[in-house]
Structure formats: structure tokens, C-alpha cells
N, C-alpha and C positions, 0 to 999 in steps of 0.2 A: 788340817786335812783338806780343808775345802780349798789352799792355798796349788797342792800340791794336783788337787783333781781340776784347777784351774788351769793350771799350766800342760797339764796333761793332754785335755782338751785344746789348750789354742797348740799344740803340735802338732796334733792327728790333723786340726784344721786346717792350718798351715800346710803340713806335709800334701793331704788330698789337692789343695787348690795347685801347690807347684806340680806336681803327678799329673791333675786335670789339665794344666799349661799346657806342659810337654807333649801330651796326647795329641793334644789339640794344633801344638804346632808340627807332631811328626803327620799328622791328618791331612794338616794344609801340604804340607811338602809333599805328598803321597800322590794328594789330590792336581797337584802342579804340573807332577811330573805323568801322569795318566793324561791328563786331558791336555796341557804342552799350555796351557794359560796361567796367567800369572793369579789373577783375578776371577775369583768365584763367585763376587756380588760388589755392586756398585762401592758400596761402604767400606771393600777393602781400600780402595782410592779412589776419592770423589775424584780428586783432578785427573789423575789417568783415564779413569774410566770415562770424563767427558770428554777428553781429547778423542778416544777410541771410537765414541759416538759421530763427534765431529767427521773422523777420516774416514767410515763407514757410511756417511752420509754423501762424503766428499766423492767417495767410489761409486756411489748408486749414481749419481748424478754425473759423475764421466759415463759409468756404461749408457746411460741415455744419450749421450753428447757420440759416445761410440757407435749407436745404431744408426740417429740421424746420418751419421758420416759415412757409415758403408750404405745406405740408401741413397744421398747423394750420388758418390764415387759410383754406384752402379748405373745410376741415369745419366751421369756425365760420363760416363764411358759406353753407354749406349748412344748420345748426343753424337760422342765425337767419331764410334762406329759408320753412325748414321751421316754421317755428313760427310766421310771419308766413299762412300756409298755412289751418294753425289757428286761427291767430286768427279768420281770416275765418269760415274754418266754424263756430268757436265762434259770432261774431255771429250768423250765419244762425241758428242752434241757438236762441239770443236770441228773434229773432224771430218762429220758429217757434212758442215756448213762450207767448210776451205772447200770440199768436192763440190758442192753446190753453186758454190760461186765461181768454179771455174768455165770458160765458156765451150770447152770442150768435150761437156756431156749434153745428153740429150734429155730432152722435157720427161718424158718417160724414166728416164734415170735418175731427176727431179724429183719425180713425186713418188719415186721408191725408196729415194733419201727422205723424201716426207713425211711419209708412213712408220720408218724405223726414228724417225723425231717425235712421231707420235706414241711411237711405246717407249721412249724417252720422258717423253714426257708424264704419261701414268703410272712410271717407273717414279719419276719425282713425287708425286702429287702421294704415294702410295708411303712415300718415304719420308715426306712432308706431316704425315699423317701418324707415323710412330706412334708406338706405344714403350712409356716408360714401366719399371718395376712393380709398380703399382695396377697397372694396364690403363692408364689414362695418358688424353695426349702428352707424347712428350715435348713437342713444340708448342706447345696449345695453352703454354701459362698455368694457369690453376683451372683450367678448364676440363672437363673429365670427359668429353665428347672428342670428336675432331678436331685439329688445328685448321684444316682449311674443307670449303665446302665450294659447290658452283653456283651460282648465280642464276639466276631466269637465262640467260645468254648464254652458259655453260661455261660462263669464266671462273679461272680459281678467286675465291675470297675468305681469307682469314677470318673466321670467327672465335678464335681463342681470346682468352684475354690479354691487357696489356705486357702483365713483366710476369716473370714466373717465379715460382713458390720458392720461401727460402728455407734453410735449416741452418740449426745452432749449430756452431760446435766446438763450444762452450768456451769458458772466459770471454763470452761478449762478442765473441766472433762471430758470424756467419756467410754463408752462402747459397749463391743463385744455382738451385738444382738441373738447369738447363737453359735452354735459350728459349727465344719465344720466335716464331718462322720468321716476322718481319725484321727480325735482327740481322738475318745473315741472307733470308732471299730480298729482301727490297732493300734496293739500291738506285744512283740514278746513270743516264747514260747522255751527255752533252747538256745536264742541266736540268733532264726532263727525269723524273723518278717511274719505275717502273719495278716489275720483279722477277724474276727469274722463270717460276714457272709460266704467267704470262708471255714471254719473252721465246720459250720456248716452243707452248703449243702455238702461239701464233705465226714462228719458221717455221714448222710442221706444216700450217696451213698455206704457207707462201706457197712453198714448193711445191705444192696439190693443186693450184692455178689459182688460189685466193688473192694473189698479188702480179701486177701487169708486167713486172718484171721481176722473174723470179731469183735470177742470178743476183740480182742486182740487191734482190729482199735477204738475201744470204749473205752478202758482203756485208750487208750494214748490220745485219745479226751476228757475225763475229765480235764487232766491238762489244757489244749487249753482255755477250756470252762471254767475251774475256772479263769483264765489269762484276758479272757473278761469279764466276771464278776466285777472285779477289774476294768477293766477297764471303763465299763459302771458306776461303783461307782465313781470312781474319775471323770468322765465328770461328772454327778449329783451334788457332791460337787462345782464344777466350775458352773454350771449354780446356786445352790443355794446361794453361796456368789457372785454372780453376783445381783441377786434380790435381796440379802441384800441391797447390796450399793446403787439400785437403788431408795430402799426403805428410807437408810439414806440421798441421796441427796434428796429426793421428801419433806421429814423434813424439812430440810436445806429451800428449795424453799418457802414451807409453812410461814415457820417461816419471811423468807424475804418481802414476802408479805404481810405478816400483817405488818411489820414493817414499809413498804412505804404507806401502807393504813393509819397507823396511821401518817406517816408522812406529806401525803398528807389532809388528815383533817387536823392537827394542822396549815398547809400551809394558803391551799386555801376553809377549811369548814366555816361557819359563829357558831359563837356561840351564840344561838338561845337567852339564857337567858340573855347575856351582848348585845348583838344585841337589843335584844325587850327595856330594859331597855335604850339605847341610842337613841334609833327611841320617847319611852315614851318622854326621858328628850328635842330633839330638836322640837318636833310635840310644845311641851309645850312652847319652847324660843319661835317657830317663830310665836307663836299665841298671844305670848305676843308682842311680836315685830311690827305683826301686827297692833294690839291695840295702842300699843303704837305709831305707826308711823299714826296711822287714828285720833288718840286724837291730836297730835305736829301739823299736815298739817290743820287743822282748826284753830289754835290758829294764832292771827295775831296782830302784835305791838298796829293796831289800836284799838282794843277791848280794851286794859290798855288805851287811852284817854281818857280825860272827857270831 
């Protein structure tokens, strides 16, 4: 008797634990296909799951690498705004100085061309003086004041600091968020270094009787004034392949990120169609299993007696 209450028992037990299987894995499949994740806790797969960790970490640290870049990109396109600004003013400046130097106007028409060099020039100084995204100077290096200030004498002088602030963006890369003013206004002119806004309030002054011949002080301030031209062109150039790059890593980032998205679905997504289809085929075992096991638990030796 006790052989047969033996056997009896390890069936029911048997039976329960494969029943309890099946629940358990039409659960997980249930559970897959509701939330679209493969993985409900680490210990379904340590290695998945720390890959998933890994690329999840890998993305927080592009979106960081991402905002430096659009903070960038927005001061260097303020830079190159601002210098495009200049440029124009400079021209103007241009052809203020050809009429100046010609000998066919009058002192009076001199120091009218003067006066409009002089709001040329506060035009600069005002432009010189930018504010980037942040609201700090944008020519002004890491300095959060002005890039240029006057002097006891009322001359412009750059008090910003030497190079300007950089930003990651990312894989090791970085970038010079703008220019710093003595990059693109000081330059020299027959060897003698000078800069541009100087160069310009001081024609303003010619032309106003500061200088003994004023035709003469406007001739020689064309070349000055072509020399910053040039050189406001080459700063433009340097902030435009600046935006380049930032443009071909922002690619680059793009591109990375779909590629850990895709990698992260193949990881940890469920795939809805083999998913539904395996939930279909165990829903099926375990309803037969059931069956089967409620048919076996009724049958009993003594029923085959006569």
C-alpha cells in the first residue's frame, strides 16, 4: 500500500511542478508581449542585461555630447552672424575712406565722412562686445564681462581672456566655441601690428582735423582697412569649418545612436510575432496538460477490477 501511495504522490508532484512551469512560462510570454521587453529582471540574462546597461549609459553620455554641440553650434553661428555684421561695416568704412581720400571734396565733407566713421566705429566696438547663448562675452574668451573696454585715453582694449572655452563632443573630440576679438581684429599693417577698431576710430578722428592731412590720413587707412577685411574673412572661414565639424560629428552621433537603438531592440525588445506565436503554442501544451492531468487523477487501478 504504502508502494502504491508512493507513486501516487510523486505524480500529483510531478504533475503540479510541470503545470507550475507552464504558467510560469505562458506568464513570462504574456509579460513580453505587454511591456515589448524581453527581460523582466537582470537574472533573466546577466549578459544581455549588461550589454543593455552598457548602451544606456553609452546614450546618456552622447545626449550630453549632444547639448554641448547645439550650444556650440549656436555661438558659432552667432560668431559668424556677428562678424558677417562687420564685414559689412567694415565695407562701408571702405568706402567712406576711397571718398575721403579723394581730393575733390571739401574739409567739411571730410569731417561728415568722419562722424559716420565714428558711428562705424561704436557700431564695431558694440559688435566687438556680443553676447553669446549663455549672455557672456562672446569674443571675450571665458570671460563673462565684456571683450573690449577703453582705456584712461578712450582707446578700445581687450580685456577678455586669452583662447576661448572649448566643448566635448564626444569620442575625444572637441571644440573652440568662438573666437577670442584679437584673432580676427588684430592684425598688422607694413609690419607694424595694430587693430581694426583702433584703426578705425582713429580715421574718424583724421577726418575731424586730428590729422594735418586728412586726404592723405584716409589713403593710408585703406590699406589698414583692407588688412581687416582679410582679416575678419579668415576669422569667418575658422568659425565656418568649425560648424562643419560640428555638423559632421552631430552625423557621426546620429548615426551611433541608431545603431545602439537597433542594438538595443535586438537585445532586450520582444518580437511580437515569434513571441505571440510561443505564448499561442504553450497556452495550447498547458491546456492539454491540464486535461490530461484531470483525465490520469481520476483513473484508478480499482476501476480495471471485476
Amino acid at each position: 500500500m504504502a508502494i502504491v501511495s508512493t507513486s501516487t504522490s510523486a505524480f500529483f508532484e510531478r504533475s503540479r511542478t510541470n503545470l507550475k512551469d507552464l504558467r510560469a512560462q505562458t506568464e513570462t510570454l504574456q509579460s513580453q508581449l505587454s511591456s515589448g521587453n524581453k527581460l523582466s529582471r537582470s537574472s533573466d540574462d546577466p549578459v544581455a542585461a549588461s550589454r543593455l546597461r552598457s548602451l544606456s549609459r553609452l546614450e546618456s553620455l552622447s545626449n550630453i555630447d549632444k547639448s554641448n554641440s547645439q550650444r556650440a553650434n549656436a555661438d558659432l553661428t552667432l560668431a559668424d552672424a556677428t562678424l558677417s555684421d562687420m564685414s559689412d561695416a567694415l565695407i562701408r568704412a571702405q568706402e567712406l575712406a576711397t571718398q575721403a581720400a579723394s581730393d575733390s571734396i571739401s574739409s567739411d565733407q571730410r569731417a561728415s565722412i568722419g562722424r559716420e566713421l565714428d558711428s562705424i566705429y561704436s557700431t564695431l566696438m558694440t559688435l566687438a562686445n556680443a553676447r553669446d547663448s549663455n549672455g557672456h562675452a562672446l569674443f571675450g574668451g571665458e570671460s563673462s564681462g565684456d571683450a573690449y573696454a577703453l582705456d584712461g585715453s578712450g582707446n578700445p582694449v581687450y580685456v577678455g581672456t586669452t583662447t576661448s572655452g572649448t566643448l566635448p563632443l564626444g569620442e575625444g573630440q572637441t571644440v573652440a566655441r568662438s573666437l577670442t576679438g584679437p584673432e580676427f581684429l588684430n592684425f598688422s599693417v607694413g609690419g607694424t601690428p595694430t587693430d581694426l577698431l583702433s584703426v578705425v576710430k582713429n580715421l574718424g578722428a583724421a577726418l575731424q582735423g586730428a590729422a594735418a592731412d586728412p586726404a592723405g590720413a584716409a589713403n593710408d587707412g585703406l590699406e589698414a582697412l583692407k588688412a581687416g577685411l582679410d582679416s575678419l574673412t579668415t576669422g569667418q572661414t575658422v568659425v565656418g569649418t568649425r560648424l562643419a565639424w560640428i555638423e559632421l560629428t552631430a552625423d557621426r552621433r546620429t548615426n551611433l545612436s541608431q545603431l545602439r537603438s537597433t542594438e538595443e531592440a535586438d537585445i532586450g525588445s520582444t518580437d511580437i510575432a515569434s513571441t505571440a506565436a510561443s505564448l499561442q503554442e504553450a497556452l495550447l501544451v498547458l491546456e492539454a496538460s491540464q486535461a490530461s492531468f484531470t483525465k490520469l487523477a481520476n483513473l484508478s487501478l480499482f476501476n480495471n477490477l471485476s
